[in-house]
Backbone as JSON, one array per atom type, in Angstrom:
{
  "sequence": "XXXXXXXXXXXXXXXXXXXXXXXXXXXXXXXXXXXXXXXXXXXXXXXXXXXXXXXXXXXXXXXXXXXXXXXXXXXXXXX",
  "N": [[-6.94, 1.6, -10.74], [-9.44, 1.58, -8.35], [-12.24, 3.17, -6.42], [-14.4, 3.93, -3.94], [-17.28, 5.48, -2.66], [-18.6, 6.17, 0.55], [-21.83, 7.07, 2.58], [-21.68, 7.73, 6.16], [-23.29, 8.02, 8.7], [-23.12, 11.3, 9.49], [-20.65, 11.18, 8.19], [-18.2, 11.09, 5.42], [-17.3, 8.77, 3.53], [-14.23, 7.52, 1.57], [-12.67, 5.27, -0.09], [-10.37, 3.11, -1.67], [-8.67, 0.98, -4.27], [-5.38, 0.53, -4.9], [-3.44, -0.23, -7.25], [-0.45, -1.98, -7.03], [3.01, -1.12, -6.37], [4.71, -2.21, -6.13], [4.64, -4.88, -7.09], [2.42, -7.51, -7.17], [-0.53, -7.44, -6.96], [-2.91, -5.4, -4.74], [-2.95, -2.41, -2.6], [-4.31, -0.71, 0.39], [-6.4, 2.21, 0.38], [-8.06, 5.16, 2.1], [-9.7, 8.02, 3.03], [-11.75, 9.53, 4.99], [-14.15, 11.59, 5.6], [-15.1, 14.81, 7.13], [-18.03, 16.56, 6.4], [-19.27, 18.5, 7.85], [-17.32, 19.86, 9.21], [-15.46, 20.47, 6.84], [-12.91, 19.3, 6.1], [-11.15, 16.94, 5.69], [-10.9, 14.12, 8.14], [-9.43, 11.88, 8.24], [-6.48, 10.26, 6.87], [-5.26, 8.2, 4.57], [-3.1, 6.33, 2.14], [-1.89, 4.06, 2.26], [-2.69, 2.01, 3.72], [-2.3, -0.34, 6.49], [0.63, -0.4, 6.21], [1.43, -0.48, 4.07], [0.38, -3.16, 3.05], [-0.31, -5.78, 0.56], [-3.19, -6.86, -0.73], [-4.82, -9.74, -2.54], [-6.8, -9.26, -4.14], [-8.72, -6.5, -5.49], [-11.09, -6.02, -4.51], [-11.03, -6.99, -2.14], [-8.81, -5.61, -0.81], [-10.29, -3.39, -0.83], [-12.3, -3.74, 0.84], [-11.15, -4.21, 3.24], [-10.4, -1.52, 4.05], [-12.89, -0.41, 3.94], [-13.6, -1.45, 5.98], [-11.85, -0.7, 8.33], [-12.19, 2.37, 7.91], [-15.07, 2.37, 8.94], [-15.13, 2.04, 11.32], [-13.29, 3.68, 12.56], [-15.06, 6.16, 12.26], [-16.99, 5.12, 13.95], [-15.63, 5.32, 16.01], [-14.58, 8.22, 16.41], [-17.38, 9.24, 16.61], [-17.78, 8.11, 19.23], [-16.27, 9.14, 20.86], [-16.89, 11.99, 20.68], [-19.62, 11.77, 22.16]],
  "CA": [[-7.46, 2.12, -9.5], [-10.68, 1.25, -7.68], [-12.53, 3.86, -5.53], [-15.77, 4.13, -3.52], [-17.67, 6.8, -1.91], [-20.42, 5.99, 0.67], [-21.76, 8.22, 3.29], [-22.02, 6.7, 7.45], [-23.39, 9.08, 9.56], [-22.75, 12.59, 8.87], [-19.06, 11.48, 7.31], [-18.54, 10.3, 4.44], [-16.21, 7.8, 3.59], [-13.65, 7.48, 0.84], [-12.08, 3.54, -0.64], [-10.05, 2.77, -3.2], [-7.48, 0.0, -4.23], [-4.46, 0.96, -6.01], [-2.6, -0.92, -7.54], [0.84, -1.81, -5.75], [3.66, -0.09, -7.26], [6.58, -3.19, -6.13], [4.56, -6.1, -7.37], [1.41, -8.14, -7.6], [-1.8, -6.9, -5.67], [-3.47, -3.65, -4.52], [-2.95, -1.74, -1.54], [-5.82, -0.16, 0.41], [-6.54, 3.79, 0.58], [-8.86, 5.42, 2.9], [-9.67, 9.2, 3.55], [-12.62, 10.29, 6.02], [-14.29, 13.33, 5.61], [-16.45, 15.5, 7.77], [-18.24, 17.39, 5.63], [-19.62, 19.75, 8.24], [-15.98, 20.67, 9.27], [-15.52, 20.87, 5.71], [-11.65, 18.89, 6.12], [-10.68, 15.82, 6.13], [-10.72, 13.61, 9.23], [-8.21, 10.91, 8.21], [-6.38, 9.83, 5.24], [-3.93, 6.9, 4.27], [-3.0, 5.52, 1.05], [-1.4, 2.74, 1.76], [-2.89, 1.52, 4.82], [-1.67, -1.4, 6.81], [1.82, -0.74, 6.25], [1.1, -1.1, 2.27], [0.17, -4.47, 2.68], [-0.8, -5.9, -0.82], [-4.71, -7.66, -0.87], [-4.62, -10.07, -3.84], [-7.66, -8.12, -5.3], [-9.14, -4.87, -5.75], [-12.42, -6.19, -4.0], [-10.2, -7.58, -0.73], [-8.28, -4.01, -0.21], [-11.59, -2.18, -0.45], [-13.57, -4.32, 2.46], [-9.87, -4.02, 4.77], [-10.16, 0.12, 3.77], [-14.42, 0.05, 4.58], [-14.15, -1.84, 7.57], [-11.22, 0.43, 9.26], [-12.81, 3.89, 7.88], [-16.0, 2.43, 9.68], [-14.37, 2.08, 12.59], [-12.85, 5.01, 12.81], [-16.38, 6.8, 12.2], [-17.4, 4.43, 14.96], [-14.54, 6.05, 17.67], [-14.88, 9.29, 16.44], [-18.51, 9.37, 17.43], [-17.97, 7.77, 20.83], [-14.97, 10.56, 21.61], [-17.76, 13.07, 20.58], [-20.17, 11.59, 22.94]],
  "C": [[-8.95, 1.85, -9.42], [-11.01, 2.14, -6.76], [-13.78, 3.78, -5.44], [-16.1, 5.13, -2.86], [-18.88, 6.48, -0.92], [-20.03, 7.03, 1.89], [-22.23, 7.12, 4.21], [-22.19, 7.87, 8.48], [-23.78, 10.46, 8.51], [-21.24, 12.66, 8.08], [-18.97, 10.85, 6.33], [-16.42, 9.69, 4.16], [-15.24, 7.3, 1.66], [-12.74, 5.93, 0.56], [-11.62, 3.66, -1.44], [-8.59, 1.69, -3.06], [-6.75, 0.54, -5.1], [-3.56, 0.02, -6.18], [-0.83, -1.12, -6.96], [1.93, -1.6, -6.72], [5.5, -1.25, -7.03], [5.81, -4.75, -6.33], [2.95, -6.57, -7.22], [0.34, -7.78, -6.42], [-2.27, -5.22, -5.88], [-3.4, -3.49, -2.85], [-4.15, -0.94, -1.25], [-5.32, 1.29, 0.71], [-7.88, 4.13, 1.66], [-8.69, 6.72, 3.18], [-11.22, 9.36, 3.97], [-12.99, 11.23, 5.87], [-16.08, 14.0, 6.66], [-16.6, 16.82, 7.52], [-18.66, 18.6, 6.71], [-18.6, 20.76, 9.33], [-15.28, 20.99, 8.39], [-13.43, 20.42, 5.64], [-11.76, 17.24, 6.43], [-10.61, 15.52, 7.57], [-9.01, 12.67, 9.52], [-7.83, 10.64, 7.0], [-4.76, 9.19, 5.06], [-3.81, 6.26, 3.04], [-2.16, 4.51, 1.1], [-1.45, 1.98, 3.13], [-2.5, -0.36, 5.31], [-0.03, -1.72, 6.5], [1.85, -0.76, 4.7], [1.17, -2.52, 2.05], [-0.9, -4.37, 1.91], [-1.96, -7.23, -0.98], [-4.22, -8.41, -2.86], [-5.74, -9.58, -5.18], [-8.11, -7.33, -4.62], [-10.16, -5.05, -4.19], [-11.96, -6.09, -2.33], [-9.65, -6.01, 0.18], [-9.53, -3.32, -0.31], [-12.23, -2.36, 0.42], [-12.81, -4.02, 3.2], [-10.38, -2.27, 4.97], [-11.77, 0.61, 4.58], [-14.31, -0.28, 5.88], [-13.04, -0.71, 8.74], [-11.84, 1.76, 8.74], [-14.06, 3.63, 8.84], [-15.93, 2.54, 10.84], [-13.81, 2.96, 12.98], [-13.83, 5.8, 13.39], [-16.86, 6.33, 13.39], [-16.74, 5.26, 16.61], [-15.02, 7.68, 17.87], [-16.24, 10.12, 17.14], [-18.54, 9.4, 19.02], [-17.08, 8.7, 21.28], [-16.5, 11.59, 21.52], [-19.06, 12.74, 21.79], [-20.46, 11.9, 23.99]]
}
């Protein structure tokens, strides 16, 4: 397992690749959190359907770039 933590905004953002559990690759993870609702926003471990990135590195940029995006909507709804 592979996980990251960065913060975008006020939410902070959760990554990690896990290893795929029917064969060769890693699947991406992703949970959202807004800390000053003190719960989770969003959260998927096996995002994209559990489609399997051939590395770690690959499922963690698919996992950053949709959590950013998310963070991105969420804002503009709040707007």
């Amino acid at each position: 397992m592979h996980f990251q933590e960065i913060t975008e905004g006020t939410y902070r953002i959760y990554v990690g690749a896990l290893e795929s559990p029917i064969g060769d690759g890693y699947t991406a993870a992703l949970v959202v959190r807004d800390p000053a609702a003190g719960r989770d926003t969003f959260s998927d471990d096996r995002l994209s359907c559990g489609h399997r990135w051939a590395s770690a590195d690959d499922a963690m940029s698919f996992a950053l770039r949709k959590g950013r995006e998310l963070v991105r909507s969420m804002r503009a709804v709040a707007a």
